[in-house]
N, C-alpha and C positions, 0 to 999 in steps of 0.2 A: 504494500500500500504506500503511495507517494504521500510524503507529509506534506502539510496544507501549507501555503507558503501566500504571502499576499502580495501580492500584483495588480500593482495599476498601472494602466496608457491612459493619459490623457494624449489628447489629441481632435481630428477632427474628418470626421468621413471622406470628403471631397480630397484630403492628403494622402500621396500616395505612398510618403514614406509611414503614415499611420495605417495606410491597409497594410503594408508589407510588414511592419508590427504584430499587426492581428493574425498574419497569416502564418508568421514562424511562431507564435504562441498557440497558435492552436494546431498546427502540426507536431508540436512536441507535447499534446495533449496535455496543456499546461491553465489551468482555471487561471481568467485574469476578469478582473471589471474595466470595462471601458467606457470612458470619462470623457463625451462629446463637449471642446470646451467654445463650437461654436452655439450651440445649441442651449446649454446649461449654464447660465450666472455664477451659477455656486460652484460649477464645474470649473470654469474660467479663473475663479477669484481663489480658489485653491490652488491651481497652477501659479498663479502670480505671486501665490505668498512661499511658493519653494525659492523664487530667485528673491537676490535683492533690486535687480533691475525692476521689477514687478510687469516683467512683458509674457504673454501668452506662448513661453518658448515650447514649441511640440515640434514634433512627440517625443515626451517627454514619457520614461519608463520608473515608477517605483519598487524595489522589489522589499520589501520589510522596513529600514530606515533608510535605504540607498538608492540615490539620486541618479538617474541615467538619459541625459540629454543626446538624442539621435545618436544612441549607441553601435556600436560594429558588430558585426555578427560575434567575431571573436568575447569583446567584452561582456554581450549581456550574455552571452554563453556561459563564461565563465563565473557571474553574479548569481545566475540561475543555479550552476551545476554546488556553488558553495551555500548556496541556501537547501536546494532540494539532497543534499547530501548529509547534511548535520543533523 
C-alpha cells in the first residue's frame, strides 16, 4: 500500500505545462488535488502567499512542506520518490 502523501498543483487548465503536470501525476498513479488558480480566489490567493513576490507563479507543485516551481522531471521525481518512500 502506497503511503498517502499530499500533493498539490496549482495551476490552470488552459496551461500546458499544468496539463503535462496532471499527466505525469496521474500516470504514476499518484492522488494529487488540483488547484485551478484561474478559476478559484482562494485558489489564486494561496499561490500568492507561497512567494514573496505574491504573483500567481504556476505551476506550481506542493509535495508535504516542499515548494516546486515548474519543476524537471528529474527533481519532482526525486521529491516524490523521498516522500512516497519514508
Amino acid at each position: 500500500m502506497k503511503p498517502k502523501v499530499n500533493i498539490k498543483l496549482y495551476g490552470a487548465e488552459r496551461c500546458h505545462k499544468t496539463q503535462y503536470y496532471k499527466t505525469f501525476l496521474e500516470t504514476r498513479d499518484l492522488d494529487y488535488v488540483f488547484l485551478d488558480v484561474e478559476v478559484n480566489d482562494d485558489y489564486a490567493e494561496k499561490l500568492r502567499q507561497l512567494y514573496d513576490n505574491g504573483k500567481l507563479n504556476f505551476p506550481t507543485i506542493t509535495i508535504g512542506g516542499k515548494r516546486l516551481r515548474n519543476p524537471s522531471d528529474k527533481d519532482l521525481g526525486k521529491w516524490l520518490s523521498k516522500l512516497t518512500t519514508s
